[in-house]
LOKEVO-796942 format. One record per residue (C-alpha): residue number from 1; residue in one letter; x negated, z negated, y negated. Coordinates in pm, whole numbers, plus 32768, in hexadecimal, padded with zeros to 4 digits. Last residue first. Layout:
BEGIN
R_n_res_u_w_v
R_NUM_a_X_Z_Y;
...
END
This chain:
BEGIN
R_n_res_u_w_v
R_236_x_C72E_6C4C_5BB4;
R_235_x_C66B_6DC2_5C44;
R_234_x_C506_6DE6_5BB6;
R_233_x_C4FF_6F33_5AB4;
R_232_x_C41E_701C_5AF8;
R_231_x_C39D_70A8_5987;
R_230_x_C459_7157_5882;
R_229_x_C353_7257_57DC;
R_228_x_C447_7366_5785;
R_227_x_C441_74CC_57C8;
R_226_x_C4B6_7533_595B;
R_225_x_C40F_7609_5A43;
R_224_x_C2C2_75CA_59C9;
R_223_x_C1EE_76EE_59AB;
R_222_x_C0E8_7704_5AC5;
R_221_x_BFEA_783E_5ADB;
R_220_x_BEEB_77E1_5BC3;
R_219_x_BDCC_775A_5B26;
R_218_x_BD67_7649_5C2E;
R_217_x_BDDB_7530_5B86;
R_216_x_BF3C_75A7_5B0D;
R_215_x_BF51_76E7_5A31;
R_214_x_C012_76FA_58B6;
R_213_x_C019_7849_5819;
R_212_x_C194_786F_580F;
R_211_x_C1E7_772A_5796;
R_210_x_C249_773E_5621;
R_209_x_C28A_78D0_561C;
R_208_x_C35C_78D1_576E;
R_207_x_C43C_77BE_56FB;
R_206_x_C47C_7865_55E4;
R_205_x_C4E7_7999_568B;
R_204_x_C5AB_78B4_5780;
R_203_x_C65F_7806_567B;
R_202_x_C5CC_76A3_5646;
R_201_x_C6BE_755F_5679;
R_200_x_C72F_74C1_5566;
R_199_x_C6E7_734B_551B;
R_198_x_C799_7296_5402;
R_197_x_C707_714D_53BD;
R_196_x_C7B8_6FF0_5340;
R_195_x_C6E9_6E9D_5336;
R_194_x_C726_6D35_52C8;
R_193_x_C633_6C63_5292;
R_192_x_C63F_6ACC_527C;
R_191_x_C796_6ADA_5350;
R_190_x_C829_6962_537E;
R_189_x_C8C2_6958_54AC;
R_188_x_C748_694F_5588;
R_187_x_C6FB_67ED_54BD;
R_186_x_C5F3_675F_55E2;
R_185_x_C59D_68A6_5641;
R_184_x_C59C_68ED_54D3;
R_183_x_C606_6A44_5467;
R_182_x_C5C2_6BC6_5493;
R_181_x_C712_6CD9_5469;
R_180_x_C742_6E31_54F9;
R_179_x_C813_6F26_54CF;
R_178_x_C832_70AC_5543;
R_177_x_C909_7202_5503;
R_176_x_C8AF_72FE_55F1;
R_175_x_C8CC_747E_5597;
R_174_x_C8AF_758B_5675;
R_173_x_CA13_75CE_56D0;
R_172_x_CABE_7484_565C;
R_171_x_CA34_7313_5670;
R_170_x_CAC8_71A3_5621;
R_169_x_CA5E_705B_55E9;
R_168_x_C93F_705E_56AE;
R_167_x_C89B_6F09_56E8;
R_166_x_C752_6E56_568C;
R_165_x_C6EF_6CFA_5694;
R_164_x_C59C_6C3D_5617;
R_163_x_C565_6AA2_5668;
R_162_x_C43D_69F2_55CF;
R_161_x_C36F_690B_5641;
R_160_x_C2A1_684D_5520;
R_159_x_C12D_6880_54F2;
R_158_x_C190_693F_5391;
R_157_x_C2A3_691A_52DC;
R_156_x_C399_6A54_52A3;
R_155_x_C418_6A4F_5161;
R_154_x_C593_6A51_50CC;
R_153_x_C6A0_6B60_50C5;
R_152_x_C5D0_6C91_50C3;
R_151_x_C69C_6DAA_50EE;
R_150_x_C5F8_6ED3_51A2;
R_149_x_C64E_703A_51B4;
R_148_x_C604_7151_5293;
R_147_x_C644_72D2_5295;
R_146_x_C5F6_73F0_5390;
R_145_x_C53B_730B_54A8;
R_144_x_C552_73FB_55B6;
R_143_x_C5F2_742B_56E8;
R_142_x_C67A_73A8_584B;
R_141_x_C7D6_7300_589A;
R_140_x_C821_728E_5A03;
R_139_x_C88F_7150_596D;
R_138_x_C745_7093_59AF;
R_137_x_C679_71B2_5929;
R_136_x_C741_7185_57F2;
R_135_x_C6EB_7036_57D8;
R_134_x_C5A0_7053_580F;
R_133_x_C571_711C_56ED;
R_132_x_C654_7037_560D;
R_131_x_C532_6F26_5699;
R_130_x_C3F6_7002_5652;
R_129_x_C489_704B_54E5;
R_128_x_C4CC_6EE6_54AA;
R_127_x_C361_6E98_5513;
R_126_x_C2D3_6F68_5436;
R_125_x_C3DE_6EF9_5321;
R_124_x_C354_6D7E_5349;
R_123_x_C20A_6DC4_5327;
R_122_x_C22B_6E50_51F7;
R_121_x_C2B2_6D29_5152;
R_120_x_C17C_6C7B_51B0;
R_119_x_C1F4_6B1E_5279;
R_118_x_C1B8_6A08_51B3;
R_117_x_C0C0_68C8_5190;
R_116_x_C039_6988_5059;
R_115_x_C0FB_6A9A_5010;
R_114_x_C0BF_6BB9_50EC;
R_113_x_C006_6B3D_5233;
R_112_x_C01C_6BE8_536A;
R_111_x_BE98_6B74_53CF;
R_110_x_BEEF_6A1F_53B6;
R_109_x_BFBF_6A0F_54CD;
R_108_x_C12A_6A7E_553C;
R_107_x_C1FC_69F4_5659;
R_106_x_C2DD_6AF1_5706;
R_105_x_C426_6B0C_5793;
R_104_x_C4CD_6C51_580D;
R_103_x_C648_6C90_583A;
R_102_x_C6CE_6E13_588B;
R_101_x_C86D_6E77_5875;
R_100_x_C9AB_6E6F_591F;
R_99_x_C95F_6D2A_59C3;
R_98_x_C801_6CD1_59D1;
R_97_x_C701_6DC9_5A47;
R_96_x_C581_6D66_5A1C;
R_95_x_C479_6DD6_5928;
R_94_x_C34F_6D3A_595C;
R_93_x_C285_6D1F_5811;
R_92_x_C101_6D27_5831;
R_91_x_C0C4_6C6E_5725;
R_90_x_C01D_6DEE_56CC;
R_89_x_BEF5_6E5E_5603;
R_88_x_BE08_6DFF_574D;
R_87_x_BEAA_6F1E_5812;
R_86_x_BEAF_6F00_597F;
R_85_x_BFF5_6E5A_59AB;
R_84_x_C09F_6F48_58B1;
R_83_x_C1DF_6ECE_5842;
R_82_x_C1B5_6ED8_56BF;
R_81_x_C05D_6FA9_5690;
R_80_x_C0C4_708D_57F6;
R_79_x_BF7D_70B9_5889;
R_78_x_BFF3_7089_59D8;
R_77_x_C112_7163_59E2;
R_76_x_C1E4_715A_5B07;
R_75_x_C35D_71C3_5AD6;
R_74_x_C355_72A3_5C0C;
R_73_x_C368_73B8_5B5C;
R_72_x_C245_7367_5A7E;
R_71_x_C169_732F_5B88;
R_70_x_C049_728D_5AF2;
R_69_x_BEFB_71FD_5BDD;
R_68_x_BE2B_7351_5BB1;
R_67_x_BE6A_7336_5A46;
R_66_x_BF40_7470_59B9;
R_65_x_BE6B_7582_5928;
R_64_x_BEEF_7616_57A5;
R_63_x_BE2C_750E_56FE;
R_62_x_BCDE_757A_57B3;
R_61_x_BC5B_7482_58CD;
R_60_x_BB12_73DC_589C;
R_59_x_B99C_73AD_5971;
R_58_x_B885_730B_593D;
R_57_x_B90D_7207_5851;
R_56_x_B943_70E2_596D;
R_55_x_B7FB_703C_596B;
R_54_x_B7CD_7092_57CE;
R_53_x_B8E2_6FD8_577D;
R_52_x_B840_6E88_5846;
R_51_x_B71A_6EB3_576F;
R_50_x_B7E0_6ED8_561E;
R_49_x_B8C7_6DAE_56AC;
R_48_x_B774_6CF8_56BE;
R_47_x_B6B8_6D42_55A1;
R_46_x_B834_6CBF_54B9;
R_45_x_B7E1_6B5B_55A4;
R_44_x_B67F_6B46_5508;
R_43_x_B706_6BAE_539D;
R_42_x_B81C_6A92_53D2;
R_41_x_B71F_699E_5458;
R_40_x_B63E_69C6_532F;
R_39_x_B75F_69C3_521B;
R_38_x_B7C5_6837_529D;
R_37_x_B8FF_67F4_5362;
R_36_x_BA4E_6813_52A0;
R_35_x_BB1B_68C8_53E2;
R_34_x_BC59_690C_5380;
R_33_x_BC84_6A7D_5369;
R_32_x_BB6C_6AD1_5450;
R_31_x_BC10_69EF_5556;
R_30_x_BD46_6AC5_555B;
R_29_x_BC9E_6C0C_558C;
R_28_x_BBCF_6B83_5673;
R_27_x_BCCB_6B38_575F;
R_26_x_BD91_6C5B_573C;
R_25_x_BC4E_6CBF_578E;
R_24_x_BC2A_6C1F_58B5;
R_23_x_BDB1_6C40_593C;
R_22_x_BD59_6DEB_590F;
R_21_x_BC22_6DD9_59C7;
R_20_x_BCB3_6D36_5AF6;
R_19_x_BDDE_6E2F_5AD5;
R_18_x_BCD5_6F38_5AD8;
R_17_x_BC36_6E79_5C18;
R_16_x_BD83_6E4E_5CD6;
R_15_x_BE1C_6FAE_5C5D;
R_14_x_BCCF_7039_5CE4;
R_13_x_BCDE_6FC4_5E4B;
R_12_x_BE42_7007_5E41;
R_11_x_BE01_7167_5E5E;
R_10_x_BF3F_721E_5E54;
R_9_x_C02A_710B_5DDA;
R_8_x_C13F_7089_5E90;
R_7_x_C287_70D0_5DC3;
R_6_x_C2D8_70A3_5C68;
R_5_x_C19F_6FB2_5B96;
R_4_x_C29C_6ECE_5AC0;
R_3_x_C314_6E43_5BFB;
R_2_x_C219_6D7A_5BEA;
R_1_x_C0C5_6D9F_5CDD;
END
């Protein structure tokens, strides 16, 4: 388990196999972007993930129910697209604390791709918005993204480790102001995107209205107890 997942989980029988599901179709995902075998074994392999679908369809949460595994006080979301362990969409990133702020590296396939051979532009302000998030969270700091912007100083190649940092440069009442930058592991001083967000902390009113009809597994009501989807962060 990374530090990515919070505390112990409640059924760690289930984080193992849903994480085991998640590392296969990330996986997939990534072979079914490369792969240049013939039609027939694609349309045989496309029966199978239907088939396999099918297994674990019986039965689905609602939007507003938290996953049995996610504690979202405790930092621990599973499905999380950027640091998610059991979510296919994601690297998965771990975040980690370094310094005053949050460091992550990741390695990107195929499946990211923009420009060919690059990074998809959008890809990199998803994961800019997960790192400012964890960088409040770091400082103590918990909202909202309320306003994020991206400068895109060169591309991001892809199956090449990359390096992504995020600090707060300063906060007041409700309102954090965040950076972040992603560059070359092997170049990390010179910044390929630069980010700046602005995240504000809900009123309680408004708090109320976004996340007042969300329940954990069982139904009971649950609304988080603070906004934001900054993960667990693992200690430097």
């Amino acid at each position: 388990m990374t530090s990515n997942d919070g505390d112990a989980a409640p059924d760690a029988e289930l984080l193992t196999a849903t994480t085991e599901l998640g590392d296969a179709l990330r996986e997939l995902i990534e072979t079914s972007v490369t792969t240049t075998v013939a039609a027939g074994e694609v349309a045989a392999a496309a029966e199978l993930v239907r088939a396999a679908t099918a297994r674990i369809d019986a039965t689905r949460r609602s939007a507003s129910q938290l996953p049995r595994l996610d504690d979202p006080s405790e930092g621990r979301r599973v499905f999380n697209p950027v640091t998610g362990i059991a979510n296919p969409m994601a690297p998965p990133l771990v975040v980690r604390q370094d310094g005053d702020g949050v460091v992550a590296e990741a390695t990107l396939g195929l499946a990211y791709e923009g420009p060919p051979s690059f990074v998809h532009g959008g890809m990199s302000a998803l994961f800019m918005d997960q790192m400012l998030g964890s960088a409040a969270g770091a400082a103590g700091l918990w909202g909202m993204t309320a306003h994020l912007e991206l400068d895109y100083r060169g591309p991001l190649p892809l199956q090449t480790p990359l390096v992504l940092r995020a600090r707060v440069e300063s906060h007041e009442g409700r309102k954090a102001f965040i950076t972040g930058t992603i560059a070359l592991v092997s170049d990390p001083e010179k910044i390929l995107v630069e980010a700046r967000g602005l995240f504000v902390m809900p009123r309680p009113e408004k708090q109320a209205a976004y996340f007042g009809a969300i329940t954990d597994a069982t139904g009971r009501h649950a609304p988080p107890r603070r906004p934001g989807d900054a993960t667990a962060l693992r200690l430097a």
